[in-house]
MIMAR-958362 format. One record per residue (C-alpha): residue number from 0; residue in one letter; y, x, z. Coordinates in nm, 2 decimals. Example, Ala and Ser with C-alpha at 12.3 -4.5 7.8 and 13.67 -1.06 7.14 Angstrom:
<rs>
(0; 'A'; (-0.45; 1.23; 0.78)) (1; 'S'; (-0.11; 1.37; 0.71)) 
</rs>
This chain:
<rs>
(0; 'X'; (15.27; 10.94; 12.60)) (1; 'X'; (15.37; 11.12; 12.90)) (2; 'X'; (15.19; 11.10; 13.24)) (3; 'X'; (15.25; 11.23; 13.53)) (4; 'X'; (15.15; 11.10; 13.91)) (5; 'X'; (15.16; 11.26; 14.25)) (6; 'X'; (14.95; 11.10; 14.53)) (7; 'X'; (14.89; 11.25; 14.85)) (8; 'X'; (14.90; 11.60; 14.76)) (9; 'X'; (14.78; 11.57; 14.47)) (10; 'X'; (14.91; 11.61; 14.10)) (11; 'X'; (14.81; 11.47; 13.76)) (12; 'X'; (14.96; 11.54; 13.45)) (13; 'X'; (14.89; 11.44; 13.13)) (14; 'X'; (15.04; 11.41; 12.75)) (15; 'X'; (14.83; 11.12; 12.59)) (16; 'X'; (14.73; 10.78; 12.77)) (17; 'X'; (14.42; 10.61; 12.53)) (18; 'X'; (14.33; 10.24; 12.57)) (19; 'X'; (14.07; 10.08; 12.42)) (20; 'X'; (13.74; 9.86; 12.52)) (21; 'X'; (13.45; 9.98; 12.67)) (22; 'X'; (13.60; 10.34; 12.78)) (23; 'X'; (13.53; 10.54; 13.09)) (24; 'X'; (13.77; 10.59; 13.30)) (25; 'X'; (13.80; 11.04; 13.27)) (26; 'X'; (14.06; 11.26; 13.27)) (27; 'X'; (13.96; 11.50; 12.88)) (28; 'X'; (14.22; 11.83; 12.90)) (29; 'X'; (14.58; 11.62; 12.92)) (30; 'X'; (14.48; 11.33; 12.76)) (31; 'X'; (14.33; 10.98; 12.97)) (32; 'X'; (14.10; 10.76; 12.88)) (33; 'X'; (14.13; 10.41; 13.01)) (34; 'X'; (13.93; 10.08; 12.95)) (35; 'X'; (14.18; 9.80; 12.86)) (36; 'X'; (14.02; 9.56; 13.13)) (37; 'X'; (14.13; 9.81; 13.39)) (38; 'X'; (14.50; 9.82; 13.25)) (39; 'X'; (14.52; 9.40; 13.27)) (40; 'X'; (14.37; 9.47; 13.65)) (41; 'X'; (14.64; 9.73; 13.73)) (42; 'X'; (14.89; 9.49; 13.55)) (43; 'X'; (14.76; 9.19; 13.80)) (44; 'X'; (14.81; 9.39; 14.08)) (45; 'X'; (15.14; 9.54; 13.98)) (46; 'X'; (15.26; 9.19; 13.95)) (47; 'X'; (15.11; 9.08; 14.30)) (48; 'X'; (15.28; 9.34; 14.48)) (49; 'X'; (15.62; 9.23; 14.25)) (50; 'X'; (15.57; 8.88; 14.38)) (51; 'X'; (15.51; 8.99; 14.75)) (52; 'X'; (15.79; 9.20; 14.76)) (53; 'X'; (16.01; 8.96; 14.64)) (54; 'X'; (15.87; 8.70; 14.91)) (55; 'X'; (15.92; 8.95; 15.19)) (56; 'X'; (16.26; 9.03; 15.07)) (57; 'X'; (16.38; 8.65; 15.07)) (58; 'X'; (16.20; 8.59; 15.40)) (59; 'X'; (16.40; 8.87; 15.56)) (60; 'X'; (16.70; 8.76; 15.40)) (61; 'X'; (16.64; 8.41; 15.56)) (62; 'X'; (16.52; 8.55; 15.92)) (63; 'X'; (16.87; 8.73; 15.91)) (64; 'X'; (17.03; 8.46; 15.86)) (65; 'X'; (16.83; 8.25; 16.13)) (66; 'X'; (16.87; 8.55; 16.41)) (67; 'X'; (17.25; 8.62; 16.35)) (68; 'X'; (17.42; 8.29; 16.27)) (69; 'X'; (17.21; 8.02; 16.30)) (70; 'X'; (17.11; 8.15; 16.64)) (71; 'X'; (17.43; 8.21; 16.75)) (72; 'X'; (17.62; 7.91; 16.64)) (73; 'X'; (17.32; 7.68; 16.79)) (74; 'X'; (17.13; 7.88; 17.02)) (75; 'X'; (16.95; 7.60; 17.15)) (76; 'X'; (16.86; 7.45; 16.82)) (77; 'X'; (16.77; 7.79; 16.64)) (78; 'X'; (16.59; 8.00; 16.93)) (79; 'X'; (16.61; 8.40; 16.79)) (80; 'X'; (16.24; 8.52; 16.69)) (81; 'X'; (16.10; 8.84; 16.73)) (82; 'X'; (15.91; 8.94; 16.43)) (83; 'X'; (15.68; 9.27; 16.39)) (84; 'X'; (15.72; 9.39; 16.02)) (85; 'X'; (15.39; 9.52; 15.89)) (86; 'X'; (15.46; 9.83; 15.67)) (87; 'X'; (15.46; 9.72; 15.31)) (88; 'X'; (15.20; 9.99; 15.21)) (89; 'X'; (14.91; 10.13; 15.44)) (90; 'X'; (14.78; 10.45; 15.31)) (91; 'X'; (14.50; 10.62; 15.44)) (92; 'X'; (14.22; 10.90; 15.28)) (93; 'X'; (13.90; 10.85; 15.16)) (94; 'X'; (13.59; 11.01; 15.01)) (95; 'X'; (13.34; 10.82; 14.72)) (96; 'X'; (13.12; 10.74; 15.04)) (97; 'X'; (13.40; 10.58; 15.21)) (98; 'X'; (13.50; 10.37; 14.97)) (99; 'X'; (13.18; 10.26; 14.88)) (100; 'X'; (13.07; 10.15; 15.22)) (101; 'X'; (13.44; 9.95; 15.23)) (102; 'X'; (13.41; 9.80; 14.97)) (103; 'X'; (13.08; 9.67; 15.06)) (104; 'X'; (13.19; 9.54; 15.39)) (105; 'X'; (13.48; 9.35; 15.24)) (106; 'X'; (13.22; 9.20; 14.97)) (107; 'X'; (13.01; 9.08; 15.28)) (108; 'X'; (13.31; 8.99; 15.49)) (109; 'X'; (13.42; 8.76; 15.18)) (110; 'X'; (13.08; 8.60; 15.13)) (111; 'X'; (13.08; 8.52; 15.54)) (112; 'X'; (13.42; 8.39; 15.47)) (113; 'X'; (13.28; 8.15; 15.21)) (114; 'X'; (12.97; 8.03; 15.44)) (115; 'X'; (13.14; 7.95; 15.73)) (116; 'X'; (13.41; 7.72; 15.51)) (117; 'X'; (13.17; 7.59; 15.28)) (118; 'X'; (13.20; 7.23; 15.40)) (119; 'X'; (13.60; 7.23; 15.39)) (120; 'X'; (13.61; 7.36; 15.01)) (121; 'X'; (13.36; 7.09; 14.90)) (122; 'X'; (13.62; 6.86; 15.01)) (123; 'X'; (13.95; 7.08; 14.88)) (124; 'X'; (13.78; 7.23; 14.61)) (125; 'X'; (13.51; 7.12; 14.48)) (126; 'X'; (13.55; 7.21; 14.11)) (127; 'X'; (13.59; 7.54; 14.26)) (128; 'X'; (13.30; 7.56; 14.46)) (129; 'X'; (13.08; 7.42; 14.18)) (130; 'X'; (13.18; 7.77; 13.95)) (131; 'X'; (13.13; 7.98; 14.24)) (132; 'X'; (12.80; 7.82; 14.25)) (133; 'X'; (12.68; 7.83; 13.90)) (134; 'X'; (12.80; 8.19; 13.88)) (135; 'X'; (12.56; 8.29; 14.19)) (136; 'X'; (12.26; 8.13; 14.00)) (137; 'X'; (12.34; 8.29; 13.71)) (138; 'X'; (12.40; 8.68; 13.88)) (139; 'X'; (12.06; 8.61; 14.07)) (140; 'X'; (11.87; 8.47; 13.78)) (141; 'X'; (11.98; 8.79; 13.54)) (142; 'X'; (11.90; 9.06; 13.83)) (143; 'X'; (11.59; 8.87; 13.83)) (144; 'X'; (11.53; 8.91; 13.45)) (145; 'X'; (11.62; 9.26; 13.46)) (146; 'X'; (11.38; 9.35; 13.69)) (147; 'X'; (11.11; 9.16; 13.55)) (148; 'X'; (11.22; 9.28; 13.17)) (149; 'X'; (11.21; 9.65; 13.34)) (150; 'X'; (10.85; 9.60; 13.49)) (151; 'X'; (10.70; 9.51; 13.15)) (152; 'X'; (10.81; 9.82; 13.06)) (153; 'X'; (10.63; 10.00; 13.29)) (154; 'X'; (10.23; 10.03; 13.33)) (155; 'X'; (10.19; 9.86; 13.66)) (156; 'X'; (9.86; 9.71; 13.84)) (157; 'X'; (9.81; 9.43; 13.90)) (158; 'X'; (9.88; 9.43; 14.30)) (159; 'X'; (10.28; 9.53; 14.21)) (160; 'X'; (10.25; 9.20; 13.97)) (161; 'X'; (10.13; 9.03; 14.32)) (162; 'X'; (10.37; 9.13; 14.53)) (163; 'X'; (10.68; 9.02; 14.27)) (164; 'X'; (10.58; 8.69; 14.23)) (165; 'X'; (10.52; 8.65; 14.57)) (166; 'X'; (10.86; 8.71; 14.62)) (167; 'X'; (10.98; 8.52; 14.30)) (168; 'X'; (10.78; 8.24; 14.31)) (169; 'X'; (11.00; 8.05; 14.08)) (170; 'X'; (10.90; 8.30; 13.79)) (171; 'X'; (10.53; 8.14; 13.85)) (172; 'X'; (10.65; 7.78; 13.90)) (173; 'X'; (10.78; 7.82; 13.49)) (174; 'X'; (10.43; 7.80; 13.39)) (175; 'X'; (10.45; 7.41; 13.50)) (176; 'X'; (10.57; 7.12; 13.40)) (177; 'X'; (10.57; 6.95; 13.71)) (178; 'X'; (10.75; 7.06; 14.05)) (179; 'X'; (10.51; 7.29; 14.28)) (180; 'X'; (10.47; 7.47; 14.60)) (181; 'X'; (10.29; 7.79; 14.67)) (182; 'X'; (10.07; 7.69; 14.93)) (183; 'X'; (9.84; 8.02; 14.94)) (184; 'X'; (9.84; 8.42; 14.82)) (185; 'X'; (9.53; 8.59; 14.81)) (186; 'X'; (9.35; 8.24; 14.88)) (187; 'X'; (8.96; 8.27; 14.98)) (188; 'X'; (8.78; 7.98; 14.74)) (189; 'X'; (8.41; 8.11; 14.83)) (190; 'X'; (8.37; 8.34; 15.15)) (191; 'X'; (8.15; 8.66; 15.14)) (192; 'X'; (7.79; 8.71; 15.29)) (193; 'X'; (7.74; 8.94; 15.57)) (194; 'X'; (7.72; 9.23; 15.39)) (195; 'X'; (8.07; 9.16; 15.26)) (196; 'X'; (8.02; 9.08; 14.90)) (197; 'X'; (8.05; 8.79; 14.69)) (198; 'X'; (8.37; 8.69; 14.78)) (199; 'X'; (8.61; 8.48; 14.55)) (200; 'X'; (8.95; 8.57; 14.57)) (201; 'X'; (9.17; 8.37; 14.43)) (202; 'X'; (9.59; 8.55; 14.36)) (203; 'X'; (9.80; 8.17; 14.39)) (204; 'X'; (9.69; 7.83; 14.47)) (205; 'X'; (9.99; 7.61; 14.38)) (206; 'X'; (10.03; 7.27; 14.51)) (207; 'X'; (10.16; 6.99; 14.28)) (208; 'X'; (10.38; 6.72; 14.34)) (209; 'X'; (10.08; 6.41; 14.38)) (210; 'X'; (9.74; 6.53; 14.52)) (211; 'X'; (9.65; 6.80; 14.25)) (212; 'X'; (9.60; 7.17; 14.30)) (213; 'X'; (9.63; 7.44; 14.04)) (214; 'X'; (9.48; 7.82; 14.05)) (215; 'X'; (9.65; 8.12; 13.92)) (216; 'X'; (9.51; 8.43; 13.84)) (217; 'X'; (9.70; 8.67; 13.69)) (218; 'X'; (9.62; 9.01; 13.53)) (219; 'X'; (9.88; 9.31; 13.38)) (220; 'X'; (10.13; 9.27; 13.10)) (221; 'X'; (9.87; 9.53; 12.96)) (222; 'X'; (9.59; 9.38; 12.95)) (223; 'X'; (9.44; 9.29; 12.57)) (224; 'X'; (9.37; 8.96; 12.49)) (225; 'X'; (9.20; 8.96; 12.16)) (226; 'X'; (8.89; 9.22; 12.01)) (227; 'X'; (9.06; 9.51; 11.82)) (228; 'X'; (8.81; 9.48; 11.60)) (229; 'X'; (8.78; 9.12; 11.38)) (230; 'X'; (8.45; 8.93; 11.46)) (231; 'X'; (8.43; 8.79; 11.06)) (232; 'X'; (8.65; 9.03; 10.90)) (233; 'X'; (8.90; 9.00; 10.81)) (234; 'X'; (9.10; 8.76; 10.96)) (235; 'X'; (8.87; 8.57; 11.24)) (236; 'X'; (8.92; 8.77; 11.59)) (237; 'X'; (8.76; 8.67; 11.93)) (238; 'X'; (8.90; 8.70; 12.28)) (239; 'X'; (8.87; 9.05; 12.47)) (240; 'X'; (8.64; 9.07; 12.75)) (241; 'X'; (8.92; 9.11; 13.00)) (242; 'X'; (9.06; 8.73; 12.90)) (243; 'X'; (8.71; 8.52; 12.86)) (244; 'X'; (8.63; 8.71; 13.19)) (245; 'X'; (8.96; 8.59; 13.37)) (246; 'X'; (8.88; 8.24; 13.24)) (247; 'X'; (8.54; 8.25; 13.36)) (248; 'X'; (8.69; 8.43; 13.71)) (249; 'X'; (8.91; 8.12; 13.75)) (250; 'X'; (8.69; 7.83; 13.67)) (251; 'X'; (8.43; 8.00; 13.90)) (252; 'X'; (8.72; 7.93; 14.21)) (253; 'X'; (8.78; 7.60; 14.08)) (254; 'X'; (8.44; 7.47; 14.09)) (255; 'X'; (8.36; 7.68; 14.45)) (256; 'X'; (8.73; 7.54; 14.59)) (257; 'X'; (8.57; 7.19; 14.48)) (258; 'X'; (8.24; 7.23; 14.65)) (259; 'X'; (8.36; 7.37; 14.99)) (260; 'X'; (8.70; 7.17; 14.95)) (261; 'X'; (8.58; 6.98; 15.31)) (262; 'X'; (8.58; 7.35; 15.50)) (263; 'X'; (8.90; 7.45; 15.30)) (264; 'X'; (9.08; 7.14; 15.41)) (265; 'X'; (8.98; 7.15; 15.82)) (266; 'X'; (9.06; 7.51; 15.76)) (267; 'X'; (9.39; 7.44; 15.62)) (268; 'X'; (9.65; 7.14; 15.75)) (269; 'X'; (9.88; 7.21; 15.42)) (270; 'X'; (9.58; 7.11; 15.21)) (271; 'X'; (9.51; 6.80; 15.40)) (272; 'X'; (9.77; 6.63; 15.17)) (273; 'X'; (9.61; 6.73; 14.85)) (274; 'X'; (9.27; 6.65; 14.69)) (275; 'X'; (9.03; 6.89; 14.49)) (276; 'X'; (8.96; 6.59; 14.23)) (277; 'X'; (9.23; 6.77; 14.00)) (278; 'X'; (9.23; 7.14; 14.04)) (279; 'X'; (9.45; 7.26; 13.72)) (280; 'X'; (9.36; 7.64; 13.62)) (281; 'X'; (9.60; 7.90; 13.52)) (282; 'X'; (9.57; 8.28; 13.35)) (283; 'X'; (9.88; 8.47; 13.36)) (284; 'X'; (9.75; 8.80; 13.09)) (285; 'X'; (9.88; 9.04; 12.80)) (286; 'X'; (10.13; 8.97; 12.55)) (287; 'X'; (10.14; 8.76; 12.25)) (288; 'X'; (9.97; 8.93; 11.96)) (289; 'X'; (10.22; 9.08; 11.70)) (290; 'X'; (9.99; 9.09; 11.39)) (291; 'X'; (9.97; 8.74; 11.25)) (292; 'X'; (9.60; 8.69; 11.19)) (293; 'X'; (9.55; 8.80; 11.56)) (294; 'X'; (9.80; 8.53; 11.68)) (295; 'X'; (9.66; 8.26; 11.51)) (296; 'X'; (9.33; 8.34; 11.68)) (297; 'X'; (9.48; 8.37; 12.03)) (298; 'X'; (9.62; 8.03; 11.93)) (299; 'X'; (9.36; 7.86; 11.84)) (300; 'X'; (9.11; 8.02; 12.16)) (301; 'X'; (9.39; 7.93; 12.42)) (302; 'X'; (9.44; 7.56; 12.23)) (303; 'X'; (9.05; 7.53; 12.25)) (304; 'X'; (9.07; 7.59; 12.61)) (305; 'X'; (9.14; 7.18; 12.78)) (306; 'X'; (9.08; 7.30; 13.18)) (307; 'X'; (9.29; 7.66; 13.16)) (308; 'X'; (9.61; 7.74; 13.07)) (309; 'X'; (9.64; 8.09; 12.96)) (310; 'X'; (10.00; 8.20; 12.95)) (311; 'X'; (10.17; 8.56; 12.86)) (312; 'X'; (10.39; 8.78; 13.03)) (313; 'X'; (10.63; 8.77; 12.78)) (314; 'X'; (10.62; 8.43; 12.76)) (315; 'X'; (10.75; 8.37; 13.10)) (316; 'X'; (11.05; 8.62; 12.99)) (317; 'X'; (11.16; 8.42; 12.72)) (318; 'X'; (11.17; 8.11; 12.96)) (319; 'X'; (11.40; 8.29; 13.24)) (320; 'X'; (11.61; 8.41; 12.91)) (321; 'X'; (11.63; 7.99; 12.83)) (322; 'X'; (11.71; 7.88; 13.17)) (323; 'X'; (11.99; 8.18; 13.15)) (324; 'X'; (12.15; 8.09; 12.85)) (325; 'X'; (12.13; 7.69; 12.95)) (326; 'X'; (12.26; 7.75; 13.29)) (327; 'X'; (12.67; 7.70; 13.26)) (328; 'X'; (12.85; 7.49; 13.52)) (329; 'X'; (12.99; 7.17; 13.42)) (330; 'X'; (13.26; 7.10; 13.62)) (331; 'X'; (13.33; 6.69; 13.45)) (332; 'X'; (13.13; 6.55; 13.72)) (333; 'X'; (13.18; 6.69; 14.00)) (334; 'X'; (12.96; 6.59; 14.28)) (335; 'X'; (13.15; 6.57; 14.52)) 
</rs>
């Protein structure tokens, strides 16, 4: 195939046009390379612009007709009107920086377009509306795994942990079964003395739907949860330091946000609703154990374990990877 294009001074030439899925769009000696997804788009638009043109065409053909005949033989029932033709075709130059901030600009321009009408498509299109809906969620929710999916990757402390969740609190809220609100970050549950130690520090206090409370602590995606080495060879293992200490860290906050729950609650109108009679905890730490003897003890510790939950990172993935693939729109019932 033979290709040749002229645009705005300059020229392309080429002998061989390949289609096929998945390619980037490059220019190899004389041949192109073109992804078949772009061909359909250019095909669209070709057929847009066919369409338009054929509209203008009759609609000039019919304001001819209306200016010199109608107008003449009834100029009081068919008044002339003077029209401004828009060129067919604005062309204009632009660098990759250009086009990029544009483009931009008409995405926001578009979603401003969308909010401002919002009310008037749930009543024209609703059906339409719902998609557009379910398609958000589902762009947000997968830049949200991706993120999270690239931070386990990574050896991060535990403050950049902090600092996500605080701004994705809904990650967090998958660790419960019941609906909550983040009511505190960085929560005091015992203050210090004057010298400034013996502070507890609690990362997320959670309040439940009722009167309970629950306390998260989290740690890093890297931090062990079971001895490396077996405790009875060669298949009983104990919990690492780092996790029994966590569990201890967070029952120590529970029992001190219980004793000074008076002080916490005159300190703090949102917990003035809730009561300290039920204060669930929660251990966010490691990754599930790969080798199968280790599991089964991380199992059976974490079963053994009625007033903490201890959860993996991981775990929380493969929840946002659920909710992802369960999310679709169904447009039968519309509510609207």
């Amino acid at each position: 195939m033979w290709l040749n294009s002229r645009c705005l001074g300059w020229t392309l030439t080429a002998d061989v046009l390949v289609i096929g899925k998945k390619i980037r769009l490059r220019l190899d000696g004389r041949t192109v390379f073109i992804d078949q997804n772009k061909v359909d788009s250019l095909r669209r638009a070709f057929n847009r612009t066919k369409t338009r043109g054929r509209q203008l065409i009759q609609h000039s053909k019919h304001s001819l007709v209306h200016d010199q005949v109608l107008a003449e033989i009834a100029p009081d029932r068919f008044q002339r009107i003077e029209r401004k033709a828009p060129p067919l075709v604005q062309v204009r130059r632009e660098n990759a920086v250009q086009t990029a901030y544009r483009e931009r600009a008409e995405r926001r321009a578009s979603i401003q377009s969308v909010q401002t009408q919002v009310d008037v498509l749930a009543a024209e299109a609703p059906s339409e509306l719902l998609r557009l809906h379910a398609e958000i969620e589902r762009a947000t929710l997968t830049a949200m795994i991706g993120q999270y999916r690239e931070m386990l990757n990574k050896s991060l402390k535990e403050a950049q942990w902090q600092r996500f969740f605080e701004k994705h609190k809904f990650v967090l809220s998958l660790a419960f079964a019941r609906p909550v609100e983040l009511s505190h970050t960085q929560f005091h549950a015992q203050g210090s003395t004057l010298a400034g130690t013996g502070a507890q520090i609690g990362d997320f206090l959670f309040r439940e739907q009722g009167l309970a409370l629950a306390i998260v602590e989290i740690k890093t995606p890297d931090a062990p949860l079971m001895r490396s080495r077996a405790y009875r060879p060669p298949n009983v293992f104990g919990p690492d330091s780092e996790l029994s200490g966590a569990i201890t860290q967070v029952l120590h906050q529970q029992s001190e946000l219980r004793m000074r729950w008076k002080e916490h609650a005159f300190d703090n109108p949102t917990l003035r609703s809730s009561r300290a009679d039920v204060v669930r905890c929660i251990v966010l730490a490691g990754r599930r154990p790969v080798e199968e003897n280790e599991l089964r003890c991380f199992e059976v510790f974490r079963n053994a374990c009625k007033d903490v939950e201890v959860i993996t990172f991981d775990e929380l993935l493969v929840k946002l990877e659920y909710l992802q693939q369960h999310l679709q729109p169904t447009l039968d019932d519309v509510p609207f």
